[in-house]
PASEBA-1860 file (N, C-alpha, C; in nm, 3 decimals):
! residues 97
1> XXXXXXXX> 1.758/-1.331/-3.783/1.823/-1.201/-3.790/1.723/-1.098/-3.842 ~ 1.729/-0.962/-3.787/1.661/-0.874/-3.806/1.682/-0.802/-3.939 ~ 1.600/-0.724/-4.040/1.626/-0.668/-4.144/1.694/-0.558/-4.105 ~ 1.775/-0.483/-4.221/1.860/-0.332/-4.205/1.755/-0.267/-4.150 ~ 1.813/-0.165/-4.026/1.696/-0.072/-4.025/1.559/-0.112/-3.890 ~ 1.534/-0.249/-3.864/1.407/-0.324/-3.803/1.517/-0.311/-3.678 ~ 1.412/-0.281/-3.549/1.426/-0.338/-3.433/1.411/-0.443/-3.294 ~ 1.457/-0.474/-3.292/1.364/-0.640/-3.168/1.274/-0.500/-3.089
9> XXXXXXXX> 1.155/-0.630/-3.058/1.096/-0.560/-2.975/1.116/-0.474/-2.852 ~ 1.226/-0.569/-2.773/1.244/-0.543/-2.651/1.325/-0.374/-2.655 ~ 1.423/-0.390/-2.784/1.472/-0.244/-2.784/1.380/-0.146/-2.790 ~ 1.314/-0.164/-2.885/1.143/-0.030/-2.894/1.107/0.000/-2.794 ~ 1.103/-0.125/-2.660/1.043/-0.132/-2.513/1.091/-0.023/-2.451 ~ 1.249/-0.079/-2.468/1.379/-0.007/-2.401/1.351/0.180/-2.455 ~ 1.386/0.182/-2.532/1.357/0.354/-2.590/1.218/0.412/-2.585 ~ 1.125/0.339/-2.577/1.056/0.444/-2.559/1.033/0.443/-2.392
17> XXXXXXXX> 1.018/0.381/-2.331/1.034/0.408/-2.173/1.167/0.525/-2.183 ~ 1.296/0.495/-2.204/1.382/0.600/-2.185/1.339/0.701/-2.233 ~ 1.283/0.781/-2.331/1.281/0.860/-2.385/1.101/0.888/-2.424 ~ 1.004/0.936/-2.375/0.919/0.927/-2.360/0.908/1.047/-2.529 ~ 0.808/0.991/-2.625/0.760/1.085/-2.713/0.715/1.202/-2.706 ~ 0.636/1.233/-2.582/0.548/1.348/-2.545/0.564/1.397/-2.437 ~ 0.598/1.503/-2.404/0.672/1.544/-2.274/0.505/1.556/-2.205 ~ 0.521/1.506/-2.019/0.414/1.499/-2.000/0.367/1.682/-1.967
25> XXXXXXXX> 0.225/1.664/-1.969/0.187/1.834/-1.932/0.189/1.869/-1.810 ~ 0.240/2.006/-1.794/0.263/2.086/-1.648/0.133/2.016/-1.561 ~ 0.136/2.039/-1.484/0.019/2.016/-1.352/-0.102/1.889/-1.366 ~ -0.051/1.806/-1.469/-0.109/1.721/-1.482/-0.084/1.588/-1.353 ~ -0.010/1.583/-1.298/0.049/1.475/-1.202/-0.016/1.541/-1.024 ~ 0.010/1.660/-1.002/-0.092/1.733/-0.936/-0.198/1.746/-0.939 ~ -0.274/1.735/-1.022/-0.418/1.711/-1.005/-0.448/1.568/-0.995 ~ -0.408/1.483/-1.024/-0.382/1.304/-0.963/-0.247/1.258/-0.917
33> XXXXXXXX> -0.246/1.259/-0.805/-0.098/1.234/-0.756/-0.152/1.065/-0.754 ~ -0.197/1.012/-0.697/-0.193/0.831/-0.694/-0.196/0.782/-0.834 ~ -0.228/0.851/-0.966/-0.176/0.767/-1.082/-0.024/0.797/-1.138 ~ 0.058/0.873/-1.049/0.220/0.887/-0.999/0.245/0.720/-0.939 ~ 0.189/0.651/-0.872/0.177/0.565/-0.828/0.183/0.438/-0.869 ~ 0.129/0.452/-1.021/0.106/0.308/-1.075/-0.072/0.270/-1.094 ~ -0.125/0.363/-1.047/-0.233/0.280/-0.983/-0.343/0.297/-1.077 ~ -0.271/0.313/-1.249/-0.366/0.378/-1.388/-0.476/0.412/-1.357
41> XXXXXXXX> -0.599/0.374/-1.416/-0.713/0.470/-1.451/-0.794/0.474/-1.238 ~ -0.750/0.387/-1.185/-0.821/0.394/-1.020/-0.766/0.541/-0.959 ~ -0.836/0.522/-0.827/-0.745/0.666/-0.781/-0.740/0.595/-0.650 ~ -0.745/0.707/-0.466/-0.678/0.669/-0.402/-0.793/0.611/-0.311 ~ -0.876/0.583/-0.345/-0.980/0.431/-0.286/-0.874/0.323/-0.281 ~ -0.872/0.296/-0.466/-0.804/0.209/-0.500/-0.680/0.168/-0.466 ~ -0.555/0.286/-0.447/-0.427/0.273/-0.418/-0.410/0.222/-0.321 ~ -0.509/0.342/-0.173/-0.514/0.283/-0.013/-0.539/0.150/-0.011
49> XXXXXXXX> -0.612/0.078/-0.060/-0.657/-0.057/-0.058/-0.557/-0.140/-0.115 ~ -0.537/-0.151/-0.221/-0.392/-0.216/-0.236/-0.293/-0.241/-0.181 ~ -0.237/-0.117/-0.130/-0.125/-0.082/-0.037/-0.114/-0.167/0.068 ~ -0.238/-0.144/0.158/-0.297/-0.231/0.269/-0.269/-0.340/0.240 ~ -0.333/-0.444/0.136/-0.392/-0.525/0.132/-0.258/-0.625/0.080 ~ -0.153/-0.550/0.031/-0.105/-0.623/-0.091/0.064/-0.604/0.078 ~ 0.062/-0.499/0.131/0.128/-0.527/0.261/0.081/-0.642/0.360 ~ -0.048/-0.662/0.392/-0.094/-0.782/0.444/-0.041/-0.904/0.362
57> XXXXXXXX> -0.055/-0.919/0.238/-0.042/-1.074/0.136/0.132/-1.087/0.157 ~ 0.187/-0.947/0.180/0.366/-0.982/0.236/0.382/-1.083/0.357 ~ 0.339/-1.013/0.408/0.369/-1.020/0.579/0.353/-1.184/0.554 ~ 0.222/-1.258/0.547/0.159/-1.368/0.568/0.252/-1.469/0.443 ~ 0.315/-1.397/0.290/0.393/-1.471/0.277/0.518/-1.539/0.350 ~ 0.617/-1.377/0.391/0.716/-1.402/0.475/0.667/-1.524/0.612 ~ 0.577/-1.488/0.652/0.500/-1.607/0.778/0.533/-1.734/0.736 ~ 0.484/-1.776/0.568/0.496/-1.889/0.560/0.635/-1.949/0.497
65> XXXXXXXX> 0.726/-1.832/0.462/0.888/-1.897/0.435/0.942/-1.915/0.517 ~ 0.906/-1.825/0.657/1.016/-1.848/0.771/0.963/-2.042/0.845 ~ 0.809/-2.073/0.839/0.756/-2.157/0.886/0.624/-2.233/0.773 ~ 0.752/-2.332/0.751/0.678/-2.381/0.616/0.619/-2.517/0.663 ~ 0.485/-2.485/0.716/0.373/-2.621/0.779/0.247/-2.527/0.686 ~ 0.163/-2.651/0.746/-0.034/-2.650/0.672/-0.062/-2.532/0.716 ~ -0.065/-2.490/0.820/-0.134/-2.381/0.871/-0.089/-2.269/0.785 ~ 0.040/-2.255/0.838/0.073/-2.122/0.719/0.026/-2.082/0.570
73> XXXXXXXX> 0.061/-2.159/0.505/-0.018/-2.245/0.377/-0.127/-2.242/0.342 ~ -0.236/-2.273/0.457/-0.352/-2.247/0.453/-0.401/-2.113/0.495 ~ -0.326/-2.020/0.567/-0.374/-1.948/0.561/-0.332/-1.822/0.471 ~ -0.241/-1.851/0.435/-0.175/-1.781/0.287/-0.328/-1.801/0.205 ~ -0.330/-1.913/0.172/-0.427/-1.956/0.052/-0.623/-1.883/0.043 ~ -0.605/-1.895/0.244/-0.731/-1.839/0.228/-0.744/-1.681/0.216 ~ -0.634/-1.601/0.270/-0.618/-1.466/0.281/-0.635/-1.431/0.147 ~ -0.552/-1.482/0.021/-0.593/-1.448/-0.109/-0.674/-1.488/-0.183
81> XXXXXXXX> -0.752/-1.562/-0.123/-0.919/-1.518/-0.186/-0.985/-1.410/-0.120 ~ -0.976/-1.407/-0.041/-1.008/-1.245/0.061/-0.956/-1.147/-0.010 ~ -0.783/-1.138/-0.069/-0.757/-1.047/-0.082/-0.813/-0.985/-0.242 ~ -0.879/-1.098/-0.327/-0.902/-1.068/-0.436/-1.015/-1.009/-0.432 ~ -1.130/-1.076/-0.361/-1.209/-1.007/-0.356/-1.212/-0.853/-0.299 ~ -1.153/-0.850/-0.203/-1.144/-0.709/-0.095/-1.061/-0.612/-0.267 ~ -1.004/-0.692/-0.345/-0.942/-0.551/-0.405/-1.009/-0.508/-0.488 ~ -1.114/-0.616/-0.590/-1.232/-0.605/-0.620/-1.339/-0.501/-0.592
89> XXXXXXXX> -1.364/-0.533/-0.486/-1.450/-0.442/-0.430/-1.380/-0.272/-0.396 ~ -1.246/-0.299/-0.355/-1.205/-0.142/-0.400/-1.184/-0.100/-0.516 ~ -1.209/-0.166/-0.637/-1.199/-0.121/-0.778/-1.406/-0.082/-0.803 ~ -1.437/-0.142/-0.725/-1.595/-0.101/-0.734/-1.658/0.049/-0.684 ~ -1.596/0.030/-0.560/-1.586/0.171/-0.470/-1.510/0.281/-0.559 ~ -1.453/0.248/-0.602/-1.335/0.398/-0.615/-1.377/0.403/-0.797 ~ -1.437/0.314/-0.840/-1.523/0.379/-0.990/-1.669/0.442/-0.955 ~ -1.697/0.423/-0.839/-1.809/0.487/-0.781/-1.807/0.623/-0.752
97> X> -1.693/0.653/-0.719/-1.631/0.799/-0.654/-1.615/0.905/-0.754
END
């Protein structure tokens, strides 16, 4: 049990996501629209590539739930070493930029 007053973590989680401390600043989201995105300190090297890449790692999952043999499987398995590297390398590119 928690002391008078102490909160579980998860509530702190909960409130401050709801209720953000610092209102964010005017035109700050306009001058980086892809970290609107999720896509923290990268920009839109990074996002485009993801997007792509992380839509490809769908597709080839769905491939292998609808048709669950080796092939699928295997090629699930090899695409995401591809895909790690390929995102890699757009985290290289787009700190370059």
């Amino acid at each position: 049990m928690l002391a008078p007053g102490r909160r579980c973590r998860a509530t702190q989680i909960r409130r401050s996501l709801a209720s953000p401390s610092t209102p964010p600043r005017p035109g700050r989201a306009l001058r980086h629209p892809e970290r609107a995105f999720g896509a923290g300190g990268f920009g839109a090297i990074y996002l485009a590539g993801s997007a792509a890449l992380g839509g490809l790692f769908i597709a080839a999952a769905v491939r292998l739930h609808r048709q669950a043999d080796r092939a699928s499987a295997l090629c699930l398995y090899l695409y995401s070493l591809a895909y790690l590297a390929a995102l890699f390398a757009a985290m290289v590119l787009d700190a370059r930029t």
